[in-house]
C-alpha positions as CSV (number, residue, x, y, z in Angstrom):
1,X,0.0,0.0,0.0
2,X,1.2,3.4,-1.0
3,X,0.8,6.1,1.6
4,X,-0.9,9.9,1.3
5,X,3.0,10.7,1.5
6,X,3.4,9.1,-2.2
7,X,2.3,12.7,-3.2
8,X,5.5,14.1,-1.8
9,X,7.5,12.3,-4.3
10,X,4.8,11.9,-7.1
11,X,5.8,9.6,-10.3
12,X,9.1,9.0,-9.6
13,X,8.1,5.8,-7.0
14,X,7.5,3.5,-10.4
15,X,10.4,3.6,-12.0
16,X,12.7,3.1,-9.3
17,X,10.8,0.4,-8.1
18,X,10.9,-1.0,-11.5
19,X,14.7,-0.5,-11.3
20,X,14.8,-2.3,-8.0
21,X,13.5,-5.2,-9.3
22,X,14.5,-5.7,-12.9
23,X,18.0,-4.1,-12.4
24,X,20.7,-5.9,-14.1
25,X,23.4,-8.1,-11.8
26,X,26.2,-5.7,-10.8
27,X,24.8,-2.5,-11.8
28,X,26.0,0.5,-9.5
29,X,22.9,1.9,-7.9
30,X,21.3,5.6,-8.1
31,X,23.7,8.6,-5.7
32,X,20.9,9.7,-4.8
33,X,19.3,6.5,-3.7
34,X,20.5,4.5,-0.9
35,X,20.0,0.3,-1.4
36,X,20.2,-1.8,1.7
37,X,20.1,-6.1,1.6
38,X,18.5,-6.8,4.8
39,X,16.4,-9.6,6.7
40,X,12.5,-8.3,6.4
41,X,10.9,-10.6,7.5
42,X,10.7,-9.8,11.3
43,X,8.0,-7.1,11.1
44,X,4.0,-7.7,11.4
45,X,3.1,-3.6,12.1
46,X,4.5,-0.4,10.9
47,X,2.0,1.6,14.0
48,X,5.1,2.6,16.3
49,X,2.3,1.7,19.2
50,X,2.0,-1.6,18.1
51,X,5.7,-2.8,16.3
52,X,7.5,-5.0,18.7
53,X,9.6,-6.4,16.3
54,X,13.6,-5.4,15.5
55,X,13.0,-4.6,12.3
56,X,9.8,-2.8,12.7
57,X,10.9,-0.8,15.5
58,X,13.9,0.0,13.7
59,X,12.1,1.5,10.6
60,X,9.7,3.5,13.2
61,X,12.7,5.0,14.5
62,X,13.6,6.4,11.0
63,X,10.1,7.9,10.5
64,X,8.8,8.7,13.9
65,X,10.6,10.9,16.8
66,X,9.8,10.4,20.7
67,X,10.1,13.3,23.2
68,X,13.4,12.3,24.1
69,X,16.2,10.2,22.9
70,X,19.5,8.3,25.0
71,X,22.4,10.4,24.3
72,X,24.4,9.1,22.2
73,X,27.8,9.0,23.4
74,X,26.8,9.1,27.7
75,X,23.8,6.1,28.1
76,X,23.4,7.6,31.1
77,X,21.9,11.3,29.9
78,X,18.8,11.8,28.1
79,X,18.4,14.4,25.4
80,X,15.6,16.5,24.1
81,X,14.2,15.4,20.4
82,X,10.5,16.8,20.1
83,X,10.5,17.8,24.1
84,X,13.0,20.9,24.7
85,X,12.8,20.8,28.8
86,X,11.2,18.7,31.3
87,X,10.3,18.8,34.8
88,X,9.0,16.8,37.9
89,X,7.2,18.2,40.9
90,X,8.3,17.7,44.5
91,X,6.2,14.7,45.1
92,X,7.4,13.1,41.5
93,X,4.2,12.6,40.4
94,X,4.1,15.4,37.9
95,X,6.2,15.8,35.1
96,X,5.7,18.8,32.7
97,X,7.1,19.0,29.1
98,X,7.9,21.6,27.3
99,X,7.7,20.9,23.3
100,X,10.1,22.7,21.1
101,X,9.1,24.8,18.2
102,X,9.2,24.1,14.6
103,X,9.1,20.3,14.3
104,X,6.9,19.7,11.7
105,X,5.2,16.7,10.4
106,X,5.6,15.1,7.2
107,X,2.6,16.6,6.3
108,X,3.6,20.1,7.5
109,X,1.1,20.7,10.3
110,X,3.3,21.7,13.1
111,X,3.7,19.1,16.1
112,X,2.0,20.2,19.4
113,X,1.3,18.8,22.6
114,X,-1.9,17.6,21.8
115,X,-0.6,15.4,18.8
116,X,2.1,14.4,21.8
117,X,-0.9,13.8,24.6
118,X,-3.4,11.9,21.5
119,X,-0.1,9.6,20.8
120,X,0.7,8.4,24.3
121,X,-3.1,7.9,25.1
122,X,-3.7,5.8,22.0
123,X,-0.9,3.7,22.9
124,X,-2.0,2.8,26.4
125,X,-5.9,2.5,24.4
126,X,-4.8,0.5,22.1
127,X,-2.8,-2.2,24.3
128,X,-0.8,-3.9,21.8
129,X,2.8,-5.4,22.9
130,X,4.6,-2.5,23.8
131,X,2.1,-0.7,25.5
132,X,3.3,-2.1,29.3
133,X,6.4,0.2,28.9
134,X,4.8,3.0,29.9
135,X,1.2,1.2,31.1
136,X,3.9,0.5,34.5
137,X,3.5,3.8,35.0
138,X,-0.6,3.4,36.5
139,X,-2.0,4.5,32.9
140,X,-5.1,3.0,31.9
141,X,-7.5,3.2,29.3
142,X,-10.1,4.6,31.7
143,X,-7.7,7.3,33.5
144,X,-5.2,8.1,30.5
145,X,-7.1,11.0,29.0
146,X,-6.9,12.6,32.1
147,X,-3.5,11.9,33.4
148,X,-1.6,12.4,30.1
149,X,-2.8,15.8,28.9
150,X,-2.3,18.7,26.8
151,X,-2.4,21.9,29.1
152,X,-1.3,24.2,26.2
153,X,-0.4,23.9,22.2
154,X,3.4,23.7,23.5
155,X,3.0,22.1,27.3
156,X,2.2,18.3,28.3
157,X,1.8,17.2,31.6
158,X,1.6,13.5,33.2
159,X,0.1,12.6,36.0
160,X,1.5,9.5,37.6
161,X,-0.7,7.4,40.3
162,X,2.7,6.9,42.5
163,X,5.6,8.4,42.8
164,X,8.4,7.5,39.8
165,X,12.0,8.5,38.9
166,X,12.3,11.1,36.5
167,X,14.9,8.9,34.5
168,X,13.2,5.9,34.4
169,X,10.0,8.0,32.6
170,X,11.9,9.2,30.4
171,X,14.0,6.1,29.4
172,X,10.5,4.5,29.1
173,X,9.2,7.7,26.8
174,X,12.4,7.1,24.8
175,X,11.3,3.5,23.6
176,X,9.4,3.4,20.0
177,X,6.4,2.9,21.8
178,X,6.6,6.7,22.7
179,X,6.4,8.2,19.3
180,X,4.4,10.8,18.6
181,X,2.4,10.7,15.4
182,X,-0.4,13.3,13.6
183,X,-3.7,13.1,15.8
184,X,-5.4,14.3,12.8
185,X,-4.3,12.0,10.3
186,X,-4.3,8.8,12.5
187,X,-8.5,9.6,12.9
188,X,-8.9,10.5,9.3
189,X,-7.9,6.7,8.9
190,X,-10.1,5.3,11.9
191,X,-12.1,1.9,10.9
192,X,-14.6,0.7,14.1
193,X,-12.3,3.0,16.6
194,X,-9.1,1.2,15.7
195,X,-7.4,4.7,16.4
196,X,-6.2,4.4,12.7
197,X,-4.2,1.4,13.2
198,X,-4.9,-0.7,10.6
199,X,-4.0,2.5,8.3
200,X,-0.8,3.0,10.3
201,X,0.3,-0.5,9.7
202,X,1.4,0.2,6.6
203,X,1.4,4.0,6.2
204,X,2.9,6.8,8.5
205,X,2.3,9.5,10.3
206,X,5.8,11.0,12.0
207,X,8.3,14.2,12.2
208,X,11.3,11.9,11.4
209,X,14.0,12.5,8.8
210,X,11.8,10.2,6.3
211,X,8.3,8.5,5.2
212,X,7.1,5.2,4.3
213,X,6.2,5.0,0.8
214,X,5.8,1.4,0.3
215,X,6.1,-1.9,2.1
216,X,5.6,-5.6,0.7
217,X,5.8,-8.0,3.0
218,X,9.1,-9.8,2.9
219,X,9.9,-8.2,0.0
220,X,11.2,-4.6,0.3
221,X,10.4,-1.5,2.2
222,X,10.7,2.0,0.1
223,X,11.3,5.0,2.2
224,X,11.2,8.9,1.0
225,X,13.1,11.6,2.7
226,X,10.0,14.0,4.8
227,X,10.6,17.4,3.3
228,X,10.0,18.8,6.5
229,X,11.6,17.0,8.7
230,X,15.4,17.3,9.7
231,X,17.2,15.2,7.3
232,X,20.0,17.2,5.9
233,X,21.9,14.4,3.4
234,X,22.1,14.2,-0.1
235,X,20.2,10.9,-0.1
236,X,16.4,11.0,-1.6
237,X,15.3,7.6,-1.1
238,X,16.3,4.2,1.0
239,X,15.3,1.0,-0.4
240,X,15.5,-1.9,2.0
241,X,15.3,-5.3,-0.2
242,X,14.5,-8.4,2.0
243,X,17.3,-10.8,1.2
244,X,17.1,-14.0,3.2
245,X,20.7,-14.8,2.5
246,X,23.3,-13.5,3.7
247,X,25.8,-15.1,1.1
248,X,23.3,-13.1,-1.7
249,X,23.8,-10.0,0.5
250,X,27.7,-10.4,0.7
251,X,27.6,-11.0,-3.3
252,X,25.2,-7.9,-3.8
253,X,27.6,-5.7,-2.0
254,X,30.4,-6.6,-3.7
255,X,28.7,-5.8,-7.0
256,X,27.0,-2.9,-6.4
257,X,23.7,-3.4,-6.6
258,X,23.6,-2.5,-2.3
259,X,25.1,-0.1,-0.7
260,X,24.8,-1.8,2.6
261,X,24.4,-5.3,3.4
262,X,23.3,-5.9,7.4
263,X,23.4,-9.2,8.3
264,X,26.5,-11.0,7.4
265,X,28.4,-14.2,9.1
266,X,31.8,-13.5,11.1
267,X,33.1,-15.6,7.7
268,X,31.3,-13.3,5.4
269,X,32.9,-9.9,7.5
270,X,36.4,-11.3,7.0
271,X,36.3,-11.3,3.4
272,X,35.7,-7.1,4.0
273,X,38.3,-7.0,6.9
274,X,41.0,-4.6,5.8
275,X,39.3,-3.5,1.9
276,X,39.2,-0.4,1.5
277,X,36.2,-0.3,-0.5
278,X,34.1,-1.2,2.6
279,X,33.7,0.4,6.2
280,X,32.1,-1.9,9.0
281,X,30.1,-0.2,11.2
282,X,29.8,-2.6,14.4
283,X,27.7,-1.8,18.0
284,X,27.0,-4.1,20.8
285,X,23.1,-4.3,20.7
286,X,20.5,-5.7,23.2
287,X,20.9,-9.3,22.4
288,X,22.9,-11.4,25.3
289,X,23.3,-15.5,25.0
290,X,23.1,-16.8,28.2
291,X,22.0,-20.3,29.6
292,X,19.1,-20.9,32.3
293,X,19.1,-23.4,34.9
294,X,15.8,-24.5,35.6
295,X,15.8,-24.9,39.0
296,X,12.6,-27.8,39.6
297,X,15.8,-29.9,38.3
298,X,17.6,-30.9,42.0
299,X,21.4,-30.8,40.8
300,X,20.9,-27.7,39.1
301,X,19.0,-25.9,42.3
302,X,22.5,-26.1,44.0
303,X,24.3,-22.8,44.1
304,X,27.4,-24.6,44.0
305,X,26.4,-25.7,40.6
306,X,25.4,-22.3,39.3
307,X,29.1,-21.7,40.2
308,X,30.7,-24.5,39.0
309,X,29.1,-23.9,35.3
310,X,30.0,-20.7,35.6
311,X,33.6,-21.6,36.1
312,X,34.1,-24.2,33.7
313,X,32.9,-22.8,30.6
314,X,35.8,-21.5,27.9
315,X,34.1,-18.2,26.9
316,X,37.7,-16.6,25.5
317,X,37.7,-19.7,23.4
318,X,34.0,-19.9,22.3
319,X,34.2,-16.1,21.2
320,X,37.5,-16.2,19.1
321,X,36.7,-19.3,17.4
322,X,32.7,-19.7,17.0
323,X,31.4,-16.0,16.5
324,X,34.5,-13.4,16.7
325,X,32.8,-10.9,14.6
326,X,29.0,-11.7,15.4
327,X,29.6,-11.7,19.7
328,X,31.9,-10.4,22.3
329,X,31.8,-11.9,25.7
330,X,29.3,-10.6,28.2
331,X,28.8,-11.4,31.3
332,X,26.0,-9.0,33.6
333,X,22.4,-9.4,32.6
334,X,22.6,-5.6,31.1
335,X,24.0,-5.0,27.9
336,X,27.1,-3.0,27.2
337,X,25.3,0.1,26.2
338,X,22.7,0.4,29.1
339,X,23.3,3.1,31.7
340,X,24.6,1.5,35.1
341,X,26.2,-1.4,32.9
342,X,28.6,-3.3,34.1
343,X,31.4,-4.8,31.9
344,X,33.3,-7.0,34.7
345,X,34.1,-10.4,33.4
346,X,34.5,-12.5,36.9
347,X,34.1,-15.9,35.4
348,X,37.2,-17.6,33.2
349,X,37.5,-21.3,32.7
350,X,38.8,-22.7,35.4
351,X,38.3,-26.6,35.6
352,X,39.8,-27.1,39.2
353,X,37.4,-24.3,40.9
354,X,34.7,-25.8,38.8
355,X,35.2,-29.3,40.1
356,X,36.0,-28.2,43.9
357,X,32.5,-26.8,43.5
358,X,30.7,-29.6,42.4
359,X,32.4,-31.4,45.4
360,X,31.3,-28.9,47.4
361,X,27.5,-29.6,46.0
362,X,27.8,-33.5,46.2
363,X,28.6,-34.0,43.1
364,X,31.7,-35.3,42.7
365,X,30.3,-38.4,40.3
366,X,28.4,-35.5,38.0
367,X,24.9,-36.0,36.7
368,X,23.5,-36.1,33.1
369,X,21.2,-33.6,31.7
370,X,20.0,-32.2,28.5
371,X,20.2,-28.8,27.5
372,X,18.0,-27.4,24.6
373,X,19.3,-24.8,21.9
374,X,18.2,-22.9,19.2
375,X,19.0,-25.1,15.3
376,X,20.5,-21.9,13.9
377,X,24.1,-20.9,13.9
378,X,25.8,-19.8,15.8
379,X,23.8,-21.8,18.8
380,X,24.4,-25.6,17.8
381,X,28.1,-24.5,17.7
382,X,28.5,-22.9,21.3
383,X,26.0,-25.9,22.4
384,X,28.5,-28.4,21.9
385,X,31.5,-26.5,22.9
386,X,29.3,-26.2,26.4
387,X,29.2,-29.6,26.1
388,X,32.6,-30.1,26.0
389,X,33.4,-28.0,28.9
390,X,30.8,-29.2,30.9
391,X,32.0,-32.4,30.5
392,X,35.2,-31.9,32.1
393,X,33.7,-31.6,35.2
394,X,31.3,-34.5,35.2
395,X,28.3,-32.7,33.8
396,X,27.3,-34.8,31.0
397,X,24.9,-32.8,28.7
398,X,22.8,-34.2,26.1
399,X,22.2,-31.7,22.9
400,X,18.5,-31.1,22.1
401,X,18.2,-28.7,19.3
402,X,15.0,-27.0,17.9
403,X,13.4,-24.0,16.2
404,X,13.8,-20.9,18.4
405,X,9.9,-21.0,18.9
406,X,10.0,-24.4,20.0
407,X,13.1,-24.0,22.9
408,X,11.2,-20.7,23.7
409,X,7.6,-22.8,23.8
410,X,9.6,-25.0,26.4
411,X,11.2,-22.7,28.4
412,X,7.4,-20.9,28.8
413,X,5.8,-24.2,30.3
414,X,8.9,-25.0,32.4
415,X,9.8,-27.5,30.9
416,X,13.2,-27.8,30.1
417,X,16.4,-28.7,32.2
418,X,19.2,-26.6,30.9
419,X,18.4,-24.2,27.8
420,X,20.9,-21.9,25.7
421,X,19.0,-19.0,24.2
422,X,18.9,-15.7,24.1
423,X,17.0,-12.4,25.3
424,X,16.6,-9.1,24.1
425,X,15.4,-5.8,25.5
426,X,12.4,-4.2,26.0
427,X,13.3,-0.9,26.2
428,X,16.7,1.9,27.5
429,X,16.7,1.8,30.3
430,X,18.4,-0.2,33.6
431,X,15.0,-1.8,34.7
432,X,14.0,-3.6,31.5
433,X,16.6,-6.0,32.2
434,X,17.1,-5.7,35.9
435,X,12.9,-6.6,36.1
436,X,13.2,-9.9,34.2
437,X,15.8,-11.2,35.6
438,X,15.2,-10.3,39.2
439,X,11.8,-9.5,39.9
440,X,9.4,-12.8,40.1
441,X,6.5,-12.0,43.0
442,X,4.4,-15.7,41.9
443,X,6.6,-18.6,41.3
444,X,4.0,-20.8,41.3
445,X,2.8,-22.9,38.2
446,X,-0.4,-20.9,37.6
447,X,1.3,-17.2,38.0
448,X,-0.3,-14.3,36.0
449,X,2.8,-12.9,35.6
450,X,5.5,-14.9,33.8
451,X,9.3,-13.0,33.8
452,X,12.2,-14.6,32.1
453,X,13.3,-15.4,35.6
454,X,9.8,-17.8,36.2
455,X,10.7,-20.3,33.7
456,X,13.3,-21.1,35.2
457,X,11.5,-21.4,38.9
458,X,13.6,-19.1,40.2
459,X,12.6,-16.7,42.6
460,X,15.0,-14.4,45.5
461,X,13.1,-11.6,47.6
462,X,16.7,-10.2,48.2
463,X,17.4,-9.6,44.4
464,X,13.8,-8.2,43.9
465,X,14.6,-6.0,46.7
466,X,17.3,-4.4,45.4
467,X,16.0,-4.6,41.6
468,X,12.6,-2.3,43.2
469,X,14.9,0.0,45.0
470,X,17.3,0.8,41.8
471,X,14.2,1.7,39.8
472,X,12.7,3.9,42.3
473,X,15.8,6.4,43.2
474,X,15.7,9.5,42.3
475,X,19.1,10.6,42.4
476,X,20.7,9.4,39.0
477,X,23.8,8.7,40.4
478,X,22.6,6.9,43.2
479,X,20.2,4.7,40.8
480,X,23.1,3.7,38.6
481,X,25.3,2.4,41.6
482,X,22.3,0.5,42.6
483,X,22.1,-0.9,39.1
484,X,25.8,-1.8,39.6
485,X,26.2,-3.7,42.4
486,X,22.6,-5.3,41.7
487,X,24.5,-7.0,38.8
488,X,27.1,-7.7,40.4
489,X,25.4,-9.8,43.2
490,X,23.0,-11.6,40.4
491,X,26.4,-12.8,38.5
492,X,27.5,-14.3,41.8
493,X,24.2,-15.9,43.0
494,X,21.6,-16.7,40.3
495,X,20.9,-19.7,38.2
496,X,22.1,-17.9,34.7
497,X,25.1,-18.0,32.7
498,X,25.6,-15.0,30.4
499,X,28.1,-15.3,28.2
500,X,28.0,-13.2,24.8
501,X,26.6,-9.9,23.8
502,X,25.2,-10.3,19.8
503,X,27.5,-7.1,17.6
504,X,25.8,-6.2,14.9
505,X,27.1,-4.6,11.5
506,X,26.8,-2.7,8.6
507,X,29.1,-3.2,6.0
508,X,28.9,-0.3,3.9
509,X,30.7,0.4,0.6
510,X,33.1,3.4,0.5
511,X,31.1,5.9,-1.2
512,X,28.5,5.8,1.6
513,X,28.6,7.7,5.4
514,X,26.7,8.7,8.1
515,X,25.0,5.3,9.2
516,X,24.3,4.7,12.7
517,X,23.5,1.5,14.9
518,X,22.4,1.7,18.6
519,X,22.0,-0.5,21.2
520,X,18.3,-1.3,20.7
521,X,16.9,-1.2,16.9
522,X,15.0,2.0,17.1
523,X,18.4,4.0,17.7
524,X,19.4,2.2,14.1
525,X,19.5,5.6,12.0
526,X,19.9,7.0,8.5
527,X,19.5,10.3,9.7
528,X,22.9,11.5,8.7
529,X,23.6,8.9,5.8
530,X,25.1,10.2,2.7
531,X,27.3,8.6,-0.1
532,X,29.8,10.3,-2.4
């Protein structure tokens, strides 16, 4: 479906679309058009109050702006984007914004505050996926319109039911799910009170640097530069072309028919390692590898054990030799990135400790157990590498691979012994992580409430303790030492292994600059791109 923004560029769409597709091999593409060779496929929504997806969220972020966004070099400050100055009242119940002037949106009405209060209502209405991030706060569907409020064409205000730190709001408002979109446009498209979803799936409404033009599922996704938004590069459009394979991507870089390729193998980045007709851009993103320990299994319920697992595994090795391009050992359950991160590495292999532990546990004889893994590389890889080490100090692991779904399915019900997967986060800020992990008030069978920390029956009042009090500080500095020694206690005592951080990269042909990655998809920007 072609968006009202399709008028902004008018006939040019067809033909480049046409040369998109019936392009010959090799050909160098258009200056002024940017190609990227890209995974689609993980994207259901373009409505930046209903995308949970990476890719989704990452095209949102192109499109759409929040209030605020991370800084980009200090994770620990927040910067103005459509907000120019905040405040909080004494009780920190009340926070007041204060929108700058002149953002526009692509369709030149000027952004205000009730576009701003309209957007954050709707997502909380609308109560898709991402709508908890901010839904913590006490908003409802029955009390948002009055605590989330325009007082003035520049001023918002939100009322919070209890007290909140000012950083973690406005981490929370920096997450996709806080962009602001045209109130006006979104109900010109209402069907049956929808809010204009079902338009906004596939069309947009944003301030960003760009506009969706077109999206066919798994197939490509054609963006336009907003005229009045705050792209200043020499770039008119960006066409992202699905392309499953990453060999096909490597082989479309090199021939010029992409200017980017963005999901390539550690193999694949090697061959561009050191050409100087390529720049990687690389970034530590949200992604950490990590094992659980499901603790209705008796051996693994053992502290010792946690330890002993810990201290046997070869992480230097698994890194340098199974994913040295793709990973880059990890070890805290927030990723490098995050404000309050910490980047200590405690646990090396070490075989003796390991074993004196498992002593230590009664378990000098070992025990078997099976571990289930995700099918796709890199995981079957690091699987039996784990199995190796684990077998060294009489843990003898069976491999069970499967679809991710289906190790994810397990882990749900509770039902595996020992699972290698991975997690991602929700949103930027310390708690999104810290909450997951930490934080499990039902550990029964039947809980409401299911945190990654549940499937694995695990449950500790002490880490919750400490997890509630970091999010609730309001001094900043104070919150990120909490957030500190909070991880530093769960690497010692808790029943998971992290071990790798996922890099992503852009390999990028000479001629083009300006790309940037962040730590979570949204912060994935063209907003300064350019090519020669």
């Amino acid at each position: 479906m072609i968006s009202r923004r399709n008028l902004l560029i008018g006939g040019a769409a067809v033909p480049f679309l046409s040369y998109v597709s019936l392009v010959p091999a090799f050909a160098e593409t258009p200056k002024d058009i940017l190609v990227v060779a890209q995974q689609l496929d993980n994207m259901t929504s373009l409505d930046p109050h209903e995308s949970f997806e990476a890719v989704g969220s990452e095209i949102c972020g192109n499109i759409y702006q929040k209030l605020v966004h991370p800084n980009l070099n200090d994770a620990n400050k927040v910067d103005p984007t459509l907000a120019e100055s905040w405040e909080a009242d004494a009780d920190s119940k009340v926070f007041t914004f204060k929108l700058r002037a002149g953002a526009t949106f692509a369709s030149g009405a000027p952004v205000t505050a009730e576009d701003a209060a309209f957007s954050l209502q709707r997502a909380i209405k609308m109560n898709k996926g991402p709508a908890f991030i901010i839904a913590q706060f006490g908003f409802t569907p029955e009390n948002v319109e009055e605590r989330i409020a325009a007082v003035d064409g520049s001023t918002l205000r939100l009322t919070l039911e209890q007290p909140a730190s000012l950083a973690f709001l406005l981490y929370c408002l920096s997450a996709n799910v806080g962009s602001i979109l045209e109130k006006k446009v979104a109900l010109e498209n209402e069907v049956d009170g929808d809010l204009g979803n079902a338009w906004l799936q596939k069309n947009t409404a944003g301030s960003g640097e760009f506009a969706l033009q077109s999206w066919k599922p798994s197939e490509s996704v054609a963006l336009t530069v907003n005229p009045n938004g705050p792209y200043k590069g020499n770039i008119k459009r960006i066409i992202l072309r699905h392309v499953a394979d990453p060999s096909s991507q490597l082989l479309m870089l090199q021939k010029g028919d992409a200017d980017i390729a963005r999901n390539l193998s550690s193999e694949q980045l090697r061959t561009l390692q050191g050409d100087e007709n390529y720049t990687l851009v690389r970034k530590g993103v949200a992604s950490l590898v990590l094992i659980s320990l499901n603790q209705k299994q008796a051996n693994l319920a053992k502290p010792q054990v946690w330890q002993a697992v810990k201290h046997a595994l070869d992480y230097k090795g698994m890194q340098e030799n199974i994913v040295p391009l793709t990973h880059k050992i990890h070890q805290s359950f927030l990723p490098e990135g995050y404000p309050g991160v910490v980047n200590d590495a405690p646990f090396v292999k070490d075989v003796a400790k390991a074993k004196a532990l498992m002593a230590e546990a009664g378990l000098e004889a070992g025990f078997d157990i099976v571990m289930d893994h995700y099918s796709a590389q890199p995981y079957p890889d690091l699987a039996q590498a784990i199995q190796a080490n684990l077998a060294e100090i009489g843990i003898r692991v069976q491999l069970q691979a499967a679809e991710n779904r289906q190790v994810l399915t397990k882990m749900r019900a509770r039902e595996h012994q020992m699972a290698l997967s991975a997690w991602g986060s929700d949103y930027f800020d310390p708690h999104a992580n810290a909450d997951v992990f930490n934080i499990n008030p039902d550990n029964s069978d039947d809980a409401k409430s299911r945190p990654f920390l549940w499937r694995s029956s695990w449950q500790d009042a002490e880490m919750a303790k400490k997890a509630e009090a970091a999010r609730d500080e309001k001094d900043p500095a104070k919150r990120i030492a909490l957030y500190e020694e909070l991880q530093r206690a769960h690497m010692e005592h808790s029943p998971f292994i992290f071990m790798l951080q996922t890099t992503t990269t852009a390999a990028c042909r000479k001629s083009v600059a300006g790309i940037r990655l962040g730590t979570l998809s949204d912060a994935h920007s063209y907003a300064e791109a350019s090519k020669a």
